[in-house]
ZAMARLUM-963891 format. One record per atom (N, C-alpha, C): atom name; x, y, z. Coordinates in Angstrom, 3 decimals. Example, Ala and Ser with C-alpha at 12.3 -4.5 7.8 and 13.67 -1.06 7.14 Angstrom:
2
N|13.190|-5.690|7.800
CA|12.300|-4.500|7.800
C|13.200|-3.300|7.800
N|12.850|-2.250|7.080
CA|13.670|-1.060|7.140
C|12.900|0.030|7.870
// end
This chain:
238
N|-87.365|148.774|-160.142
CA|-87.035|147.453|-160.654
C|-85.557|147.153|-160.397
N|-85.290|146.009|-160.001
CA|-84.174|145.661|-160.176
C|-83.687|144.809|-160.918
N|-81.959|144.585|-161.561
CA|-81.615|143.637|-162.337
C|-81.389|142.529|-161.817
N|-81.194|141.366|-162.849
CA|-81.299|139.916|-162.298
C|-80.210|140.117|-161.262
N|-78.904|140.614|-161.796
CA|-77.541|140.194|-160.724
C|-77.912|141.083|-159.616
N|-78.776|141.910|-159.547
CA|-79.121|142.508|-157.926
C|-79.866|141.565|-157.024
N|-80.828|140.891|-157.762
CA|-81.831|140.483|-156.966
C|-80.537|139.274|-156.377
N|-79.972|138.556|-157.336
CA|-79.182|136.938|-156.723
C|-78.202|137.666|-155.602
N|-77.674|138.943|-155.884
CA|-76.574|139.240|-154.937
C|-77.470|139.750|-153.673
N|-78.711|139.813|-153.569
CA|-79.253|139.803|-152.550
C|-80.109|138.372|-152.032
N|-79.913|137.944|-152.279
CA|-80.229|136.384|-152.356
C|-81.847|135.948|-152.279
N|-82.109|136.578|-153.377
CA|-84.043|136.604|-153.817
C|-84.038|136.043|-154.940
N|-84.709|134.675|-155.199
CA|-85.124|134.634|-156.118
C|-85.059|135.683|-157.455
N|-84.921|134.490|-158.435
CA|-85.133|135.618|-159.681
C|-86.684|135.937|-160.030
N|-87.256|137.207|-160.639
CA|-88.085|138.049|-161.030
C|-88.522|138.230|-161.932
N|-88.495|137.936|-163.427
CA|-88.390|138.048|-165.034
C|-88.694|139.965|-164.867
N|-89.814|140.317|-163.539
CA|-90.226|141.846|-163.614
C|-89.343|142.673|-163.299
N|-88.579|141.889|-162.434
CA|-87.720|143.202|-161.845
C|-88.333|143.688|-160.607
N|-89.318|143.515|-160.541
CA|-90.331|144.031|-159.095
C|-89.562|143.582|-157.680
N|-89.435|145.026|-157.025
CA|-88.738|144.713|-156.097
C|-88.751|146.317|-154.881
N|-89.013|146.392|-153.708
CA|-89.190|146.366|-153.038
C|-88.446|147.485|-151.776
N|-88.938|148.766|-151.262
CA|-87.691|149.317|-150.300
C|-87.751|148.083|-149.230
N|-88.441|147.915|-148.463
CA|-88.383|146.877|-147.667
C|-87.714|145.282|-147.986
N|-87.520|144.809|-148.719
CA|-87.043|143.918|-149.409
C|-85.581|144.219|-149.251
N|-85.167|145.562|-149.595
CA|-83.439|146.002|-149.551
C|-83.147|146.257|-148.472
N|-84.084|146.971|-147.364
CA|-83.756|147.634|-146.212
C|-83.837|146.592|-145.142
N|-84.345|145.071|-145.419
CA|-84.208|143.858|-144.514
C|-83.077|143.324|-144.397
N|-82.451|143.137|-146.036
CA|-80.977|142.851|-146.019
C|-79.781|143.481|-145.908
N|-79.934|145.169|-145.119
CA|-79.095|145.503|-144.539
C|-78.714|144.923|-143.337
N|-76.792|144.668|-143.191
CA|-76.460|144.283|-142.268
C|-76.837|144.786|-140.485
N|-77.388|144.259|-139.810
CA|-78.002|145.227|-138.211
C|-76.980|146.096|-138.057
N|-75.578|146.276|-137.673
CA|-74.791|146.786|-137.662
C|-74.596|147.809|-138.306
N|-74.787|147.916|-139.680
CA|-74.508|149.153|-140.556
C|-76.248|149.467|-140.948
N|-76.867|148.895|-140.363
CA|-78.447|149.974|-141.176
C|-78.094|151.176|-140.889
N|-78.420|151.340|-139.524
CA|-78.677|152.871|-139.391
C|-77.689|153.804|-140.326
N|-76.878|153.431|-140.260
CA|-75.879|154.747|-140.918
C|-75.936|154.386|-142.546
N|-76.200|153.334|-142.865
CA|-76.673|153.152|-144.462
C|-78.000|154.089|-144.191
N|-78.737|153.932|-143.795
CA|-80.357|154.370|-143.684
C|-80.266|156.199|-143.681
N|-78.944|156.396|-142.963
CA|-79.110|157.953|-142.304
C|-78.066|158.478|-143.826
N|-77.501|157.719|-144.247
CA|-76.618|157.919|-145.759
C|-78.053|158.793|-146.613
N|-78.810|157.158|-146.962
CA|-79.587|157.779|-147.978
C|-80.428|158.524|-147.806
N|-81.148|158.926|-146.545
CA|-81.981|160.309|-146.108
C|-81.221|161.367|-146.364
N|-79.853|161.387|-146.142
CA|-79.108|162.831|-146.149
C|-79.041|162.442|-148.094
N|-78.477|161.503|-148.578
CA|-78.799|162.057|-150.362
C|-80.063|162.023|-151.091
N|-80.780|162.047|-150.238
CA|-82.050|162.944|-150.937
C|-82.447|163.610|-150.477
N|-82.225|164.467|-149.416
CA|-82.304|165.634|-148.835
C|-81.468|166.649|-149.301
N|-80.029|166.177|-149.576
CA|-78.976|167.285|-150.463
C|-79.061|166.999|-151.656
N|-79.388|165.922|-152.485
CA|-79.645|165.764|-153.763
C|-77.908|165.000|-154.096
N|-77.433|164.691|-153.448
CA|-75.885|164.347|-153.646
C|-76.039|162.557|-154.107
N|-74.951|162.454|-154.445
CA|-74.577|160.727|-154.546
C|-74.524|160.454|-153.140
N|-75.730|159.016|-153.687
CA|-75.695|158.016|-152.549
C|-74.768|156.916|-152.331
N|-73.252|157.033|-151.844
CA|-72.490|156.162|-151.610
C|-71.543|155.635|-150.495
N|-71.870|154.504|-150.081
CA|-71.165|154.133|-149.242
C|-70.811|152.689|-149.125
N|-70.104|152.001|-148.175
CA|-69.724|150.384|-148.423
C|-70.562|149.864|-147.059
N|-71.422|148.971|-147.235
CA|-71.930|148.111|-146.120
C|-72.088|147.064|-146.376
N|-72.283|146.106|-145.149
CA|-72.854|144.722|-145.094
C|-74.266|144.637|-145.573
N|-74.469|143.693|-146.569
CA|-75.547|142.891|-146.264
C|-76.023|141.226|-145.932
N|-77.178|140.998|-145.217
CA|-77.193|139.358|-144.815
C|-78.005|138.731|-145.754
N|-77.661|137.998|-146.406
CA|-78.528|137.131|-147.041
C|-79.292|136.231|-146.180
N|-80.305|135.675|-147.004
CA|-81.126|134.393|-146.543
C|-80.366|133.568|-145.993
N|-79.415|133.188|-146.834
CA|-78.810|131.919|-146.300
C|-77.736|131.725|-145.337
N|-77.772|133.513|-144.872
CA|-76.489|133.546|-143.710
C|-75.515|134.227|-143.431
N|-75.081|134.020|-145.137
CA|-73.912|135.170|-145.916
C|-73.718|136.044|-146.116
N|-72.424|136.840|-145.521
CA|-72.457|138.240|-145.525
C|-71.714|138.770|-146.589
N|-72.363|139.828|-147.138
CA|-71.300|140.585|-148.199
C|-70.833|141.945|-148.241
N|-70.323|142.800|-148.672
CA|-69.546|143.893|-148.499
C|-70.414|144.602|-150.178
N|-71.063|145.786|-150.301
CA|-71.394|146.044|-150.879
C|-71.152|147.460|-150.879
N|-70.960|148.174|-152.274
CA|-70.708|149.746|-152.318
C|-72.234|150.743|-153.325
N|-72.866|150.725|-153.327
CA|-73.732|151.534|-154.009
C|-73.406|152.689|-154.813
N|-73.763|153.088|-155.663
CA|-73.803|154.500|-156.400
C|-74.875|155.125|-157.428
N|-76.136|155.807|-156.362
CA|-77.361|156.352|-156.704
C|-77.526|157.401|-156.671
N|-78.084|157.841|-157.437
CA|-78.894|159.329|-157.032
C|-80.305|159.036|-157.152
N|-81.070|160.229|-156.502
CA|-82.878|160.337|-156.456
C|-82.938|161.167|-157.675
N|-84.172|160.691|-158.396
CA|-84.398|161.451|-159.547
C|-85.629|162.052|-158.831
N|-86.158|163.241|-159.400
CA|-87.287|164.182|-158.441
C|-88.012|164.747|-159.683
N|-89.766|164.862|-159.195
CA|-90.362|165.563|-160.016
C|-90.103|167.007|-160.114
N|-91.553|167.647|-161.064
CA|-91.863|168.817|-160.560
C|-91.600|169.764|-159.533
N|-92.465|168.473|-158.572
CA|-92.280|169.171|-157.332
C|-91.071|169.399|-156.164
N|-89.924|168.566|-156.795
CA|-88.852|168.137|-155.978
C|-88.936|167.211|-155.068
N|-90.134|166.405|-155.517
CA|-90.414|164.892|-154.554
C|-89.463|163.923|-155.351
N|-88.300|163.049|-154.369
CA|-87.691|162.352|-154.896
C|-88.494|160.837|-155.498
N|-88.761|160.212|-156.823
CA|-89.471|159.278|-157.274
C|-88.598|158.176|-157.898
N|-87.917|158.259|-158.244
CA|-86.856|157.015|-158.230
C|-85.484|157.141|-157.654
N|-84.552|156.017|-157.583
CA|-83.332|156.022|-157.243
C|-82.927|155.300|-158.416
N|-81.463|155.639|-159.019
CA|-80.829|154.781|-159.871
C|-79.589|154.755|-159.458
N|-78.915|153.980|-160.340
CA|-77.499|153.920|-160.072
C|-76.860|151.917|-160.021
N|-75.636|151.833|-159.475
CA|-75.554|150.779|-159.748
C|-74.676|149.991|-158.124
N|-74.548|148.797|-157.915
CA|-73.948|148.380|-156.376
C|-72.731|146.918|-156.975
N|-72.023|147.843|-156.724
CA|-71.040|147.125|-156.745
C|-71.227|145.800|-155.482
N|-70.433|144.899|-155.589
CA|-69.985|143.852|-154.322
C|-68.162|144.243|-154.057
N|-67.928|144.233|-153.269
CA|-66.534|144.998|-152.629
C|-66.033|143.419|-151.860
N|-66.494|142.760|-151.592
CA|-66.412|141.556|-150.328
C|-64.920|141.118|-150.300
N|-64.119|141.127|-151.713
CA|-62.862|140.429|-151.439
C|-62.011|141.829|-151.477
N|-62.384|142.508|-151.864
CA|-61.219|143.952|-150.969
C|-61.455|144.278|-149.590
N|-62.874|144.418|-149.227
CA|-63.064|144.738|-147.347
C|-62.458|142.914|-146.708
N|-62.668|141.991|-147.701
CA|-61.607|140.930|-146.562
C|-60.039|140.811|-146.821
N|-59.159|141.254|-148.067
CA|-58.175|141.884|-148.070
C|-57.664|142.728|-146.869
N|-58.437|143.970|-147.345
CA|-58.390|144.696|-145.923
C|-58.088|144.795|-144.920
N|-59.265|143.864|-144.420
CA|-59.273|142.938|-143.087
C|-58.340|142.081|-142.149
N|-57.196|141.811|-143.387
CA|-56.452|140.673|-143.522
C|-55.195|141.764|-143.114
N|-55.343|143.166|-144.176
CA|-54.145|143.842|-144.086
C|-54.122|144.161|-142.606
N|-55.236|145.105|-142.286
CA|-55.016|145.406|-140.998
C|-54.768|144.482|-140.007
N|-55.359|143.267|-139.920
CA|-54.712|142.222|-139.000
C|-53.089|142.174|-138.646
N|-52.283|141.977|-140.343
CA|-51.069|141.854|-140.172
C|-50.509|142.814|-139.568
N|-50.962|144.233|-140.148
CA|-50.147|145.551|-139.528
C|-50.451|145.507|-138.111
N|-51.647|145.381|-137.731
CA|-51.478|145.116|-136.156
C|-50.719|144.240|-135.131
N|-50.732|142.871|-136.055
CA|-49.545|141.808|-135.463
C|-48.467|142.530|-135.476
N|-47.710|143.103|-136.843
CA|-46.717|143.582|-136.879
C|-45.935|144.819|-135.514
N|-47.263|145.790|-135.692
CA|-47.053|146.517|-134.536
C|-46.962|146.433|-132.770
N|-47.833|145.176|-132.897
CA|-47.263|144.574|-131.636
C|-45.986|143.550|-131.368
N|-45.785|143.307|-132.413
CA|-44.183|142.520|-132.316
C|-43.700|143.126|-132.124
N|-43.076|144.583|-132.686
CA|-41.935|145.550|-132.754
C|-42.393|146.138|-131.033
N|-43.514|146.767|-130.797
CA|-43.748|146.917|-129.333
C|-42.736|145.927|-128.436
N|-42.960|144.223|-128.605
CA|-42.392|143.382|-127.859
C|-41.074|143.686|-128.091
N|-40.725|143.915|-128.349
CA|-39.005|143.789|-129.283
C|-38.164|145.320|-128.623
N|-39.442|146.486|-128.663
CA|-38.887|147.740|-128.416
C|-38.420|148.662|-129.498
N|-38.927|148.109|-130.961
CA|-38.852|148.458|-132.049
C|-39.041|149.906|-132.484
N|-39.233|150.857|-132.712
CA|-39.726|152.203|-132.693
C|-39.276|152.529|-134.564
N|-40.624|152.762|-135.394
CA|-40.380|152.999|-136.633
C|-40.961|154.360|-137.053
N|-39.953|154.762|-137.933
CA|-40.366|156.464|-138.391
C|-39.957|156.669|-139.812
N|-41.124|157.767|-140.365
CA|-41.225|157.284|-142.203
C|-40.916|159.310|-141.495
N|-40.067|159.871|-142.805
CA|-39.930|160.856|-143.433
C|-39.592|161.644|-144.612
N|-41.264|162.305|-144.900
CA|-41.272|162.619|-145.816
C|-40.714|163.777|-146.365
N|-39.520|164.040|-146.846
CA|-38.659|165.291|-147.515
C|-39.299|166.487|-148.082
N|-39.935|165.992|-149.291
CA|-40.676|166.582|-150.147
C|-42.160|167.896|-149.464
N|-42.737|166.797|-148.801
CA|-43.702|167.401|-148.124
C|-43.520|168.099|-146.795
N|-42.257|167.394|-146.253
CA|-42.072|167.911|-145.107
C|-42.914|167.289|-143.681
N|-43.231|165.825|-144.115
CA|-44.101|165.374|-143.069
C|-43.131|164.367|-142.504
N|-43.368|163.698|-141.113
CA|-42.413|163.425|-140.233
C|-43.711|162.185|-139.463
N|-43.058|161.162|-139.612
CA|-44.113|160.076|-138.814
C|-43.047|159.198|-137.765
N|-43.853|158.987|-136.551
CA|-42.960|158.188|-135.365
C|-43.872|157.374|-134.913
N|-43.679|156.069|-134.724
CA|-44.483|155.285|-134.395
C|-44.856|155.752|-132.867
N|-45.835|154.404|-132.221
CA|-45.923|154.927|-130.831
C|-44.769|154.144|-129.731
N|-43.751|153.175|-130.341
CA|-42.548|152.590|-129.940
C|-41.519|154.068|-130.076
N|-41.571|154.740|-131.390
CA|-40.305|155.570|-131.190
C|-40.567|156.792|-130.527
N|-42.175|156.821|-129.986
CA|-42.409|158.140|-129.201
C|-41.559|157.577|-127.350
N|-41.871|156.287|-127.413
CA|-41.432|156.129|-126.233
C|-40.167|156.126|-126.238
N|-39.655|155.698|-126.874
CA|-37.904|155.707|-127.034
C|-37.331|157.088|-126.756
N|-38.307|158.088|-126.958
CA|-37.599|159.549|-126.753
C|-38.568|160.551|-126.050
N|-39.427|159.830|-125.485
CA|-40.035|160.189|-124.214
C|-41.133|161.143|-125.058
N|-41.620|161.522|-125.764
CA|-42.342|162.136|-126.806
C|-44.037|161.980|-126.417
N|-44.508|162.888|-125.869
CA|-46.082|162.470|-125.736
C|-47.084|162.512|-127.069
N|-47.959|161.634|-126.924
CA|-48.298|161.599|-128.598
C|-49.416|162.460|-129.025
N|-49.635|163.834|-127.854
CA|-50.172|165.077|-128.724
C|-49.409|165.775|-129.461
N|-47.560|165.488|-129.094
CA|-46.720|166.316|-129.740
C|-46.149|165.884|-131.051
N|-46.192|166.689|-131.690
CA|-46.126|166.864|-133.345
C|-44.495|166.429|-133.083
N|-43.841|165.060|-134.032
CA|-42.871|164.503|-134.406
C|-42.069|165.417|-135.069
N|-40.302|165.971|-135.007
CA|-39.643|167.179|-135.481
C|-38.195|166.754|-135.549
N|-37.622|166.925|-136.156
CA|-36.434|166.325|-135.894
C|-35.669|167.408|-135.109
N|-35.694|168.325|-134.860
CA|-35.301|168.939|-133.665
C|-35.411|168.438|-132.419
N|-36.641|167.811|-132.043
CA|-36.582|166.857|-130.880
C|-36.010|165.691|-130.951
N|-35.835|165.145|-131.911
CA|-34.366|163.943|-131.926
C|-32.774|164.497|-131.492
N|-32.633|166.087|-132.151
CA|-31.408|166.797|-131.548
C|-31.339|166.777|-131.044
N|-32.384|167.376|-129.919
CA|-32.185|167.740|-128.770
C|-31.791|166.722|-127.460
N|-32.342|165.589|-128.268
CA|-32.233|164.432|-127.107
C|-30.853|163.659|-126.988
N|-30.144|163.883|-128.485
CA|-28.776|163.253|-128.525
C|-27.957|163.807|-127.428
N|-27.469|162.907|-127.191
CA|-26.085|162.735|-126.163
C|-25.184|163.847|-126.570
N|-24.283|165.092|-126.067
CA|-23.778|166.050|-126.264
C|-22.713|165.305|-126.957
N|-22.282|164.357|-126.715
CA|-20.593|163.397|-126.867
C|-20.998|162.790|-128.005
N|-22.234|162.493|-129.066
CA|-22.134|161.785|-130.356
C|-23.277|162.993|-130.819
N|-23.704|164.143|-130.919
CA|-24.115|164.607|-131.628
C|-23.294|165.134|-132.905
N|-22.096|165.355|-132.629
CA|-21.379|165.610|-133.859
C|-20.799|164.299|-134.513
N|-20.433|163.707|-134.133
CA|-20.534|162.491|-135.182
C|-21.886|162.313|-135.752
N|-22.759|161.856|-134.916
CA|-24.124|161.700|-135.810
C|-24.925|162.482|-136.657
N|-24.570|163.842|-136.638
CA|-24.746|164.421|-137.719
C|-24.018|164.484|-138.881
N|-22.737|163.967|-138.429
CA|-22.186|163.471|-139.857
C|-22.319|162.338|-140.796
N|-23.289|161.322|-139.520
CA|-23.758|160.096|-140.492
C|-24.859|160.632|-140.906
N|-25.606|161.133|-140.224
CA|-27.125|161.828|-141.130
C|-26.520|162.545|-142.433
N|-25.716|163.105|-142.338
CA|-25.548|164.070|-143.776
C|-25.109|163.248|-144.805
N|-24.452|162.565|-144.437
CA|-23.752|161.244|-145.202
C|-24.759|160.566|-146.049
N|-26.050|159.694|-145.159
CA|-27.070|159.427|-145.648
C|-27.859|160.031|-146.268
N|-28.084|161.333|-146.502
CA|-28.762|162.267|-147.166
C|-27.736|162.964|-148.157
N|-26.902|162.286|-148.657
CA|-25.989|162.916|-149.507
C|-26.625|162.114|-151.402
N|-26.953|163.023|-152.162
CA|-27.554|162.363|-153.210
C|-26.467|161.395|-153.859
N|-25.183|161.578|-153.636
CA|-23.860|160.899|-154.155
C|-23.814|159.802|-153.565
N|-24.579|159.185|-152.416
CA|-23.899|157.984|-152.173
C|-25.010|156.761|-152.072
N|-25.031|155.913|-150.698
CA|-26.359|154.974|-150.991
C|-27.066|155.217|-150.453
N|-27.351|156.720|-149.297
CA|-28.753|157.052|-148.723
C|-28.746|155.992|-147.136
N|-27.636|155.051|-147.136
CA|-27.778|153.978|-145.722
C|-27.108|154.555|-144.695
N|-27.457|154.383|-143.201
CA|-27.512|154.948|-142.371
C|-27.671|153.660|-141.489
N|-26.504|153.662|-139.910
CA|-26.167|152.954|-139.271
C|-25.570|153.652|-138.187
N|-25.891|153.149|-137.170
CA|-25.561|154.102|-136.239
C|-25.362|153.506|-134.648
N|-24.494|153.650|-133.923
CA|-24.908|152.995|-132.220
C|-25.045|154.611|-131.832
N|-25.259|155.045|-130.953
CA|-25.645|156.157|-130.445
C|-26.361|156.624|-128.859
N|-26.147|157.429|-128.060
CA|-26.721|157.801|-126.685
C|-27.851|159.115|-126.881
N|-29.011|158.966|-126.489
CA|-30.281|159.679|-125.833
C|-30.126|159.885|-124.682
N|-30.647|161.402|-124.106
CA|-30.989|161.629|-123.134
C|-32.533|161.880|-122.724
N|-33.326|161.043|-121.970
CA|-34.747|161.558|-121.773
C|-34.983|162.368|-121.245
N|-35.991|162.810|-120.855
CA|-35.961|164.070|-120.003
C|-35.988|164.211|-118.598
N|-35.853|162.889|-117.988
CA|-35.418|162.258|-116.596
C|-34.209|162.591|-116.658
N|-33.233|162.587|-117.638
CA|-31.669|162.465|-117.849
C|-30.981|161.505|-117.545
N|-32.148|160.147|-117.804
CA|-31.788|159.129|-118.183
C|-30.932|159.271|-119.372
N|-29.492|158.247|-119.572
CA|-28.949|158.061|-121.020
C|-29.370|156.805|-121.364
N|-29.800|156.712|-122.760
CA|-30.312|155.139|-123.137
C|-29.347|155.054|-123.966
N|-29.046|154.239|-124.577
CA|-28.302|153.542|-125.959
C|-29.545|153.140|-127.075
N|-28.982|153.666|-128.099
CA|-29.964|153.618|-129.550
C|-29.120|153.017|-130.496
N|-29.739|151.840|-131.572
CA|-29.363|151.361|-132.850
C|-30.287|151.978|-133.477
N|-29.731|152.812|-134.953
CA|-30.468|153.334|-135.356
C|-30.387|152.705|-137.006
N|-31.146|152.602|-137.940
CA|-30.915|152.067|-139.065
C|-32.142|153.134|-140.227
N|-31.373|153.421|-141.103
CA|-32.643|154.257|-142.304
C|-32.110|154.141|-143.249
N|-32.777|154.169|-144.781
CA|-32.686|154.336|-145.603
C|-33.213|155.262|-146.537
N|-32.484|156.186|-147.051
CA|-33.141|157.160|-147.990
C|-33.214|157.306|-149.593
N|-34.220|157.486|-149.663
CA|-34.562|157.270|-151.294
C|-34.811|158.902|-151.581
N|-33.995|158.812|-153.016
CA|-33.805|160.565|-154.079
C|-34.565|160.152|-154.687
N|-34.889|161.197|-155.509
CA|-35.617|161.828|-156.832
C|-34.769|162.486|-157.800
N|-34.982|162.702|-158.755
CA|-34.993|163.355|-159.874
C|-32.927|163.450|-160.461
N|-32.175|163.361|-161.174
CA|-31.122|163.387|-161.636
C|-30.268|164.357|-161.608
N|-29.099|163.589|-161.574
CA|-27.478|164.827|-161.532
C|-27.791|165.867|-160.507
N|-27.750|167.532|-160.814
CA|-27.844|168.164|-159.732
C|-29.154|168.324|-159.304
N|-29.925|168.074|-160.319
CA|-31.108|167.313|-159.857
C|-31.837|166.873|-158.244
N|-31.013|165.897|-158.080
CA|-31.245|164.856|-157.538
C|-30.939|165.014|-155.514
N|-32.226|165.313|-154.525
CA|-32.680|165.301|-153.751
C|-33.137|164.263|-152.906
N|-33.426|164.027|-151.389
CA|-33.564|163.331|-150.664
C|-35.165|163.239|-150.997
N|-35.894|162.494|-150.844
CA|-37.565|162.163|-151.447
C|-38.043|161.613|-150.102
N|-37.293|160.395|-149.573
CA|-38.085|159.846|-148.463
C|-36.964|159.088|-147.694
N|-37.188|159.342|-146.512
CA|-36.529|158.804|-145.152
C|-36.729|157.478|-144.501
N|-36.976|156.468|-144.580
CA|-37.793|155.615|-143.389
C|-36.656|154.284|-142.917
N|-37.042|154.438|-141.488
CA|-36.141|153.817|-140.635
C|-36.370|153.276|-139.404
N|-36.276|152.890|-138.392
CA|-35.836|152.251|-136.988
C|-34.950|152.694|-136.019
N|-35.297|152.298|-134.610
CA|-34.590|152.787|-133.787
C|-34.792|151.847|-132.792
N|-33.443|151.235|-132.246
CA|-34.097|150.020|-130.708
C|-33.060|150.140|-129.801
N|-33.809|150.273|-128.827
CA|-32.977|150.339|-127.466
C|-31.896|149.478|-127.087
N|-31.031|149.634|-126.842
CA|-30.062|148.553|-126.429
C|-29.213|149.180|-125.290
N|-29.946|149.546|-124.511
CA|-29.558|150.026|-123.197
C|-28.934|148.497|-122.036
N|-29.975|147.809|-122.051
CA|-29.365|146.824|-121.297
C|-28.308|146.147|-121.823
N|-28.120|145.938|-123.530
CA|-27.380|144.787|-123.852
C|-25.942|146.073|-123.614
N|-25.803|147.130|-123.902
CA|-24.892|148.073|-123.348
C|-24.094|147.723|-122.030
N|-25.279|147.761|-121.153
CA|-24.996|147.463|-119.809
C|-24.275|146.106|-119.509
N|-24.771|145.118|-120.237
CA|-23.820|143.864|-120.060
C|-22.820|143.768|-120.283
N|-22.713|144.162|-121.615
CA|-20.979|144.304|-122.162
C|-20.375|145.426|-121.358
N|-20.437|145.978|-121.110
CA|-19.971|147.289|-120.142
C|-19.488|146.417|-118.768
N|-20.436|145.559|-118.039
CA|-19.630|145.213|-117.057
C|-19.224|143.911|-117.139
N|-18.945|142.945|-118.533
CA|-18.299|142.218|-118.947
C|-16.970|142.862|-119.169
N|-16.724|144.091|-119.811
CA|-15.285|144.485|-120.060
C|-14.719|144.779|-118.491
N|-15.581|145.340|-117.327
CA|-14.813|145.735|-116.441
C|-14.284|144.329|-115.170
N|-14.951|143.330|-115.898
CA|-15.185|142.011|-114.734
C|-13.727|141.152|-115.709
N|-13.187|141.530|-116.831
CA|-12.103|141.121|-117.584
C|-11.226|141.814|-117.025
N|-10.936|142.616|-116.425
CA|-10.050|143.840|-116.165
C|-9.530|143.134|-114.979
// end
């Protein structure tokens, strides 16, 4: 049996019985997601586990919705599964949230692509290290290889690695504001030199001596050509 708000969110008529139908539910799975809704609930009544997952369904009238389930098979005697219970959420305005988010982050990530943008989050605490696929190119980095800040060393320019480790320490100093600014030279592994603007901000944790680097996240953009202009603007003044 089902309840009234199941049957309308599947867009059936109301029932006073409740009488209702596998075929009836398994029509208004979305084409797209049956099978793997379908191959869901064979595997939770075969392991006896919760049946849950988020899919489409189509209504009568056209309309698609985003739905999450949460059932189990109840089983006789014999371990023949004889009912399902549980209850189905509708999800529709978080999977189009979602939808919406990932859109932007994708716009986003292709702007900074256009731009030459390269962004990297680091995490202190855990010790995890993220580089976009802009700042893998910026430092020639293939993207089976695990992100390290040793390979940022290594790539600095011999002539500003010691300064720039003094702005890194600077920025990672719990005493001050954690900001970080930088012009700076890369070498790729062509031995190309590029020019880098680099910008981060770091956020502490915990108080007085306490108080530790928590999280890293920042930018990096090429400015190799605009280098190059001013470079032979100063020598065309000369």
């Amino acid at each position: 049996a089902w309840s009234v708000s199941y049957l309308r969110l599947l867009g059936y008529p109301v029932n006073p019985t409740g009488r209702a139908s596998y075929e009836m539910w398994s029509s208004r799975l979305h084409p797209e997601d049956r099978a793997g809704v379908l191959a869901a609930l064979r595997r939770a009544e075969r392991e006896r586990t919760l049946f849950r997952c988020e899919h489409r369904v189509l209504r009568a009238d056209g309309e698609v919705l985003w739905l999450e389930p949460r059932c189990r098979f109840l089983y006789d005697a014999t371990g023949k599964a004889t009912r399902l219970v549980g209850v189905c959420l509708e999800i529709t305005a978080r999977k189009q949230a979602e939808e919406r988010l990932a859109k932007r982050e994708t716009q986003l990530e292709l702007a900074m692509r256009i731009v030459g943008l390269g962004t990297f989050d680091h995490d202190h605490l855990n010790h995890r290290l993220y580089w976009s696929g802009q700042m893998r190119e910026i430092h020639d980095v293939p993207p089976g290889v695990e992100p390290e800040l040793a390979l940022l060393q290594e790539h600095l320019h011999p002539e500003d690695r010691e300064s720039l480790q003094a702005a890194f320490d600077a920025a990672q100093d719990p005493n001050g504001p954690g900001t970080f600014s930088a012009e700076y030279r890369i070498l790729r592994s062509n031995g190309e030199v590029r020019w880098i603007v680099g910008r981060s901000q770091t956020f502490f944790t915990g108080e007085g001596a306490q108080r530790r680097p928590e999280r890293t996240v920042g930018a990096e953009l090429d400015v190799t050509e605009r280098k190059r202009i001013e470079m032979d603007l100063r020598t065309a003044d000369r």
